[in-house]
C-alpha positions in Angstrom: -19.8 -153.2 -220.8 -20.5 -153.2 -217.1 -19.6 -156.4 -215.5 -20.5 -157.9 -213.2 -23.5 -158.8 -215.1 -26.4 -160.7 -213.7 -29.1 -161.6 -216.7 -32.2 -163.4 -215.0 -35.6 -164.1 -215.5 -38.0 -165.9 -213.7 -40.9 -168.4 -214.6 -44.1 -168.9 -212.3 -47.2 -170.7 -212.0 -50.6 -169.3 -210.1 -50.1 -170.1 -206.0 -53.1 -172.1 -205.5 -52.5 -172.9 -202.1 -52.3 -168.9 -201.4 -55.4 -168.8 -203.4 -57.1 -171.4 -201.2 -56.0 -169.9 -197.9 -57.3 -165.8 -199.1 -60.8 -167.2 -200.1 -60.9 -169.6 -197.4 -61.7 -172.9 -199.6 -61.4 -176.2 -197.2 -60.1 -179.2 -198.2 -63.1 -180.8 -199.9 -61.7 -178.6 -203.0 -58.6 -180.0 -204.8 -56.1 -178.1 -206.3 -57.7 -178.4 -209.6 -60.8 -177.4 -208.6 -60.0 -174.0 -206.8 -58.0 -173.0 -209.9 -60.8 -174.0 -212.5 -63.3 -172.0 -210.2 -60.8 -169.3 -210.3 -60.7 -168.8 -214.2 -64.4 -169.7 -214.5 -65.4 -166.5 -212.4 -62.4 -164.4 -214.3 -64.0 -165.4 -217.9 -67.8 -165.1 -216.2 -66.3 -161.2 -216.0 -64.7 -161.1 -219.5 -60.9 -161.3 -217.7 -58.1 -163.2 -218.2 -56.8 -166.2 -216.4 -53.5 -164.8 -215.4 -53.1 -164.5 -211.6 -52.1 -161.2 -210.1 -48.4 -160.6 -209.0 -48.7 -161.8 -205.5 -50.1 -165.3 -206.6 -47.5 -165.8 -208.8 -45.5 -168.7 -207.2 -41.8 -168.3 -208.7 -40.9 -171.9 -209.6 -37.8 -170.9 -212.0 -34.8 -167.8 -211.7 -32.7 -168.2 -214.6 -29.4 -166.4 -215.1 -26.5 -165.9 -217.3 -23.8 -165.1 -215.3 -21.1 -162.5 -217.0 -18.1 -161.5 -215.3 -14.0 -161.3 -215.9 -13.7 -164.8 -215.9 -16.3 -165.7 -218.8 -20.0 -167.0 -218.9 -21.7 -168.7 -216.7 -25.9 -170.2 -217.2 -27.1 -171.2 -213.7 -30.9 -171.6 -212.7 -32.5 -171.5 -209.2 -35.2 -174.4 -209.3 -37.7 -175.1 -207.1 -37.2 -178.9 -207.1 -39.5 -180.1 -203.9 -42.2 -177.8 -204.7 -41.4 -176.1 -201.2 -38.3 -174.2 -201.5 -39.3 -170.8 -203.2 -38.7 -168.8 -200.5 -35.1 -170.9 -200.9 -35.0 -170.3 -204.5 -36.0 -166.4 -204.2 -33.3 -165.8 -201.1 -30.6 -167.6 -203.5 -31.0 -165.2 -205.9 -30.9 -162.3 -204.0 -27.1 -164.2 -202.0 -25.7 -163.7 -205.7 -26.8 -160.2 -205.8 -25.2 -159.3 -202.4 -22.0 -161.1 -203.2 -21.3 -159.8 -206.4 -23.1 -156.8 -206.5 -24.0 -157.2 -210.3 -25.5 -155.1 -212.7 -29.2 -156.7 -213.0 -30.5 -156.7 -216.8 -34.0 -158.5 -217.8 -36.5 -158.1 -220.6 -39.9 -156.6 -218.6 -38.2 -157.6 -215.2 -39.6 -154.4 -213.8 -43.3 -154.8 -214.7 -42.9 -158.1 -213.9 -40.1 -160.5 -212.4 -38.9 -158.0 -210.0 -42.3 -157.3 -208.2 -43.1 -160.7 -208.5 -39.8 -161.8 -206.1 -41.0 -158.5 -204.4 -44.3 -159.9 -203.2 -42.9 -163.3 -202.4 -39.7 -162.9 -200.7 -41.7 -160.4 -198.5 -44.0 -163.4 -197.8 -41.2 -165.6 -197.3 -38.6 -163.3 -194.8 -36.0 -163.2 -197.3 -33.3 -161.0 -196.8 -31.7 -158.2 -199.4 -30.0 -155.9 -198.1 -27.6 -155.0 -200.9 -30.5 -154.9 -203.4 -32.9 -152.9 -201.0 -30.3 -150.2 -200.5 -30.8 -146.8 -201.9 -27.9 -144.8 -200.4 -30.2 -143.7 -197.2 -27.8 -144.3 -194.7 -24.3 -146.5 -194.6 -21.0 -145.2 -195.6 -18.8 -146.5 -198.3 -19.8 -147.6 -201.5 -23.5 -147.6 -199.9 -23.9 -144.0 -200.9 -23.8 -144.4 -204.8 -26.5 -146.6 -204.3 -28.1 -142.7 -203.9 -27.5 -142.3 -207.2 -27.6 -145.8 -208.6 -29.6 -148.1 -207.3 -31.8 -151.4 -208.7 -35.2 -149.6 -207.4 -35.2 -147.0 -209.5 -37.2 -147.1 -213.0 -33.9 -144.8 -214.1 -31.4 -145.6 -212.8 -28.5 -148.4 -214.9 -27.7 -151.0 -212.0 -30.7 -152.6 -212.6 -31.3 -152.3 -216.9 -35.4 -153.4 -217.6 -34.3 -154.0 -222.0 -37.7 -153.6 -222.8 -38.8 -150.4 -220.7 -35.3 -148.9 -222.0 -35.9 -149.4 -225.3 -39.7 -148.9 -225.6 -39.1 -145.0 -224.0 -40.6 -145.9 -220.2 -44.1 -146.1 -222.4 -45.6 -149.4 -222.1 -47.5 -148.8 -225.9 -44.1 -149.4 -227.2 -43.2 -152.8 -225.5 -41.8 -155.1 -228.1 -42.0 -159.1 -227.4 -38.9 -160.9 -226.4 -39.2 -163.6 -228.6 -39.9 -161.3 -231.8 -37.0 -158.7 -231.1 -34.2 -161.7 -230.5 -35.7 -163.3 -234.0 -35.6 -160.2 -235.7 -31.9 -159.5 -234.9 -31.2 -163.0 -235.7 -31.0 -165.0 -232.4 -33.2 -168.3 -232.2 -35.8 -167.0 -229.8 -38.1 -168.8 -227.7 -37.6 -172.4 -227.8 -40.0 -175.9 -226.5 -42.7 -173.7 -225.1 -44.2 -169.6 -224.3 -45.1 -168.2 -220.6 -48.9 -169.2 -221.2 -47.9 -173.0 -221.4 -45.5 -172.9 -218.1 -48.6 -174.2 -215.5 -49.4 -176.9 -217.6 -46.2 -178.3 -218.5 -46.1 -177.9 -214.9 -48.7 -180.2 -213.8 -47.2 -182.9 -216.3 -44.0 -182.8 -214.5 -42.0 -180.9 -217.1 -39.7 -179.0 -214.6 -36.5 -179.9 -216.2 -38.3 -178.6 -219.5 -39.1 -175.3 -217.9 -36.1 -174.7 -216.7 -34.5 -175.6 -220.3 -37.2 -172.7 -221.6 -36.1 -170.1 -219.1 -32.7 -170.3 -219.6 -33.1 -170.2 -223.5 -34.8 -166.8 -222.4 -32.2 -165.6 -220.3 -29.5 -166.2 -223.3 -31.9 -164.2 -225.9 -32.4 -161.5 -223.1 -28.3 -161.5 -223.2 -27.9 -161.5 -226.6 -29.7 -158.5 -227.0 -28.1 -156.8 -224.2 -24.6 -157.4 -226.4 -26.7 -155.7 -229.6 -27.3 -152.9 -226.8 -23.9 -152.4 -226.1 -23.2 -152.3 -229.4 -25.2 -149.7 -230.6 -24.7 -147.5 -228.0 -20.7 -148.2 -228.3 -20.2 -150.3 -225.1 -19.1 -152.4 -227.1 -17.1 -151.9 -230.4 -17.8 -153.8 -233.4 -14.9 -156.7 -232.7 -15.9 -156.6 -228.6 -19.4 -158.0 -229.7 -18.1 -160.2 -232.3 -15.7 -161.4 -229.7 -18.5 -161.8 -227.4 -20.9 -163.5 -229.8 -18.3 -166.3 -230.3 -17.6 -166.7 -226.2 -21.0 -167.2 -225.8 -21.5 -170.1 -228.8 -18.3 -171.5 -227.5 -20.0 -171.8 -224.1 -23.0 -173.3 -225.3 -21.0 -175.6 -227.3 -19.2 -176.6 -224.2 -23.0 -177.3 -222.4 -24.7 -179.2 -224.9 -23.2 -182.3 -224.4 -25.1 -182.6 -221.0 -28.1 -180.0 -222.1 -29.4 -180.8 -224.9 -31.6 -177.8 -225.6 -28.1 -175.8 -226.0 -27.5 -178.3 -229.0 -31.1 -177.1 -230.0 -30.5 -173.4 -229.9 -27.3 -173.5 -231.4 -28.8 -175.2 -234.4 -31.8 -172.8 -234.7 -28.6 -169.8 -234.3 -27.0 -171.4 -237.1 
């Protein structure tokens, strides 16, 4: 198993003040009201209500952290409701500095582009991530070869695309495929309910759900290794019991650890 290893997953709600300013609304129209108007016109057309990738405002990264010297859960909250660009250029520090391998479930139909579109709209800076072996000496030039852009390529592993073939008609939920190999699965809440829990002030709550996420997402990568022999048999068993010792260690002061545990039992 490849370590460094950087798990992560992000949760989002729609960017209603981007919204606002591309449809030039004033400010006789609330928050609310631009949003409802928004899904009232998208259901007038027979769509959906979810907001396209560059009006997703990334509120939550979450990431298990895995290198030589054990397990780590750490989440990147936007706390003031004006520090994504903060949040987003956080996450991408971690990837310059340790130079991880990247795994997510649907990260590159999804969470990638997402931080894409939004760290381009906030300035942030990635060079480590950005490099594809185009110029730079040094361990720069595997990046030819191995780099996080690329649908193919390991150093950043999408689960889901992997496993599904690169066809999207095969994608497989998160939540089912952790259940069926007997991890608890999503806990407290699903992606749909994220914006609401939102507007109740629920962020501790959505950060507890995205890093529930992250641990299934790194659960299955474990299974992963398994079955393609990155990991043998008593490596994954070894691994299985780290990571419930770690939890055990957190749910004193996290409580949803305490919950997931129990629903692992």
């Amino acid at each position: 198993m490849s370590l460094p290893l950087l798990v992560f997953d992000i949760e989002s709600i729609p960017d209603v003040a981007g919204l606002r300013a591309l449809r030039g609304h004033g400010p006789d129209l609330s928050d609310e009201e631009i949003y409802a108007l928004w899904c009232q016109e998208r259901q007038a057309n027979g769509q959906g209500d979810f907001m396209p990738l560059h009006l997703q405002r990334v509120l939550v990264i979450g990431c298990v952290f895995r290198n030589a010297e054990g397990l780590r859960v750490h989440s990147f909250v936007d706390r003031d409701n004006a520090s994504e660009g903060r949040v987003i250029q956080n996450f991408f520090n971690t990837i310059e500095k340790h130079v991880p391998q990247l795994v997510s479930w649907n990260g590159g139909g999804f969470d990638l582009p997402v931080l894409h579109y939004r760290g381009l709209r906030h300035g942030v800076v990635a060079d480590r991530y950005w490099c594809m072996g185009e110029e730079g000496g040094g361990d720069r030039r595997e990046f030819k070869y191995n780099n996080y852009i690329s649908r193919y390529h390991m150093r950043h592993l999408d689960l889901m695309d992997l496993l599904a073939m690169y066809q999207p008609r095969n994608n497989a939920p998160l939540d089912a495929m952790a259940k069926l190999c007997g991890f608890p699965g999503k806990l407290g809440m699903d992606g749909s309910q994220v914006y609401a829990a939102f507007r109740q002030g629920k962020l501790e709550d959505i950060r507890r759900y995205c890093e529930t996420d992250v641990m299934n997402t790194y659960l299955l990568y474990c299974r992963f290794q398994k079955m393609r022999c990155g990991l043998t048999e008593a490596e994954y068993e070894q691994e299985i019991a780290m990571v419930k010792s770690t939890l055990g260690e957190l749910a004193p002061r996290e409580p949803h650890w305490q919950e997931y545990l129990a629903a692992w039992a």
